[in-house]
C-alpha positions in Angstrom: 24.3 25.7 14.4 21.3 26.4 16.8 19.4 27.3 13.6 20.1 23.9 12.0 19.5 22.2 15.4 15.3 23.4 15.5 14.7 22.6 12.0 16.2 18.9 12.1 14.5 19.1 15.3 10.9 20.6 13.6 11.3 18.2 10.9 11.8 15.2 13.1 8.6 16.1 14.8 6.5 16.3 11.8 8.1 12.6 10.9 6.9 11.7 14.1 4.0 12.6 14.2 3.3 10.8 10.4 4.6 7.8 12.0 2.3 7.9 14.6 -0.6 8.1 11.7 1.2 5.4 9.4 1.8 3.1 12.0 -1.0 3.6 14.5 -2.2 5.1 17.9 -3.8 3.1 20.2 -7.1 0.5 18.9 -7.4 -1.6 15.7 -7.5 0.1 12.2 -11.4 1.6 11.2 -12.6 1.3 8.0 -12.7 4.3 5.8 -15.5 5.7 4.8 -14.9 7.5 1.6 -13.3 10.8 0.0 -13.8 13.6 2.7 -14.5 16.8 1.2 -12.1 19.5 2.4 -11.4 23.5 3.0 -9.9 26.6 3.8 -12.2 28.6 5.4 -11.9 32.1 6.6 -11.9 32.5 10.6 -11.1 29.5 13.4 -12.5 26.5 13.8 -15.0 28.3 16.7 -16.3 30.6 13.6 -15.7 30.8 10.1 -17.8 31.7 7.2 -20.0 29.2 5.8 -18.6 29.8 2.1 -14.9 28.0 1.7 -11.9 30.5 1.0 -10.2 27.7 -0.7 -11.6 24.1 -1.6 -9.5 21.4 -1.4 -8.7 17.9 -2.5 -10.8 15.2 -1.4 -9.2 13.6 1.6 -8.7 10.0 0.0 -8.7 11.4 -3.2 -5.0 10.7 -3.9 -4.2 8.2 -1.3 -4.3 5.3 -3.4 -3.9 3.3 -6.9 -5.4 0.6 -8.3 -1.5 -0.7 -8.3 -1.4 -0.2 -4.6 -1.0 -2.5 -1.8 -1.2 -2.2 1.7 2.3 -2.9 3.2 3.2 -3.8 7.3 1.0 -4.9 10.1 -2.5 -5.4 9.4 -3.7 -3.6 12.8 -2.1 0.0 11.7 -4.5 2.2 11.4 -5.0 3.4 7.4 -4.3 7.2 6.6 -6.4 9.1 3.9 -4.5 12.3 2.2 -5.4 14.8 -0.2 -2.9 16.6 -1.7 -4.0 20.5 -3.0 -1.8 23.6 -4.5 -3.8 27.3 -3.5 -3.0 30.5 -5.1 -2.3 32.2 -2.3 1.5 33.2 -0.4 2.1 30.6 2.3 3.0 34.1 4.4 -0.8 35.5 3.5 -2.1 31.9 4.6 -0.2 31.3 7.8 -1.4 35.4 9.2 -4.7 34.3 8.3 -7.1 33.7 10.2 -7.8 30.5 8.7 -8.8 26.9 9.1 -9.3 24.0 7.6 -12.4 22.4 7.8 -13.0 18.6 7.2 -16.6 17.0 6.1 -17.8 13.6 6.4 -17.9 11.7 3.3 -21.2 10.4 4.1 -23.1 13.5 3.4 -21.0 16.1 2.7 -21.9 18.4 5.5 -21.1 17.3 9.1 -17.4 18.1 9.9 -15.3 15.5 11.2 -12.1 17.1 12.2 -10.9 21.0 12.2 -7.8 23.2 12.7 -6.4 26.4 13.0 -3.6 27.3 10.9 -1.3 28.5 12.9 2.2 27.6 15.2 5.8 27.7 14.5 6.6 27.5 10.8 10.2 26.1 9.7 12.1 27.5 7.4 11.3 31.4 5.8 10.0 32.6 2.7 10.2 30.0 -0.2 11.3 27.1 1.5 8.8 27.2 4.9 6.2 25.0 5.8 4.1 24.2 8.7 2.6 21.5 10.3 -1.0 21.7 12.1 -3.3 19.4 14.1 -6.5 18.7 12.6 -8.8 18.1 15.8 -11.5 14.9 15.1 -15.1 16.9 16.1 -19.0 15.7 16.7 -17.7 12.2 18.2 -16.4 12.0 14.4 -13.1 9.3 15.6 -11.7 11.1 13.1 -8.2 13.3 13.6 -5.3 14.2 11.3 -2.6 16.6 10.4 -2.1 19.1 7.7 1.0 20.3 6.4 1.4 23.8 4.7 4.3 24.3 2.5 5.4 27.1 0.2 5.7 27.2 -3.2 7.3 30.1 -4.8 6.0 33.6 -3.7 2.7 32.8 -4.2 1.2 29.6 -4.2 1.4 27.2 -1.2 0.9 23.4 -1.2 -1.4 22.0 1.3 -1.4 18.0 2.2 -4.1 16.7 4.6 -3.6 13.4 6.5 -6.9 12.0 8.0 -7.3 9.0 9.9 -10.5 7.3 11.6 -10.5 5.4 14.7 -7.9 7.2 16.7 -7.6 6.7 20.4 -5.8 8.5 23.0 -3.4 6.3 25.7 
């Protein structure tokens, strides 16, 4: 039962912390600049090498259709996600070390928001996932989350939420 009770618990937290991106922290929505080039790179945030381990979807790059419309108020602040599926155990990713490394869409080079993999995973083998901050960097304004999930035994799924013009209290 005590089991049950930290994932609805972990899972929860991850919603929350969506909702907090879907509906907005602090300020009036920014607008987005573009697809932001993503990564897994080998080492932290502090130090990894300069050639990615893994490259990612855009950020952005699956957000939206042509179809789509934006729903709610109009001061919630928008949230870009790219969507990716690596060839590589989500148990090999989360021992890492690893990060994921955001660029700007302007030129492809300056980051904009890193994080560690790393924290309390949910769930074990086939069926974990875990959720990670992505710290905003270089007075970028721009923060997010990414969520790591498994996907057989060796493949994991990676989704990146980015948002621009985040505030704290």
């Amino acid at each position: 039962m005590t089991r049950i009770k930290s994932r609805l618990f972990a899972l929860g937290a991850t919603g929350a912390m969506l909702s907090l991106f879907v509906v907005g922290v602090g300020g009036a929505a920014a607008a987005t600049e573009g697809t932001f080039p993503a990564a897994v790179v080998k080492g932290t945030c502090a130090k990894f090498d300069a050639v990615p381990a893994f490259t990612l979807t855009n950020v952005g790059g699956d957000s939206k259709s042509a179809k789509d419309s934006p729903v709610g108020a109009k001061s919630a602040v928008p949230v870009e996600k790219g969507t990716s599926t690596l060839k590589i155990a989500f148990a090999d990713l989360a021992k890492g070390p690893y990060a994921i490394d955001v660029m700007s869409a302007k030129d492809n080079k300056t980051q904009v928001a890193c994080g560690d993999i790393g924290g309390q995973p949910v769930g074990t083998g086939t069926k974990a996932f875990l959720a990670i901050g992505l710290n905003g960097a270089k007075g970028s304004g721009t923060a997010g989350i990414a969520v790591l999930q498994a996907v057989g035994t060796d493949t994991t799924k990676v989704t990146v939420y980015l948002a621009q013009g985040i505030t704290a209290g």
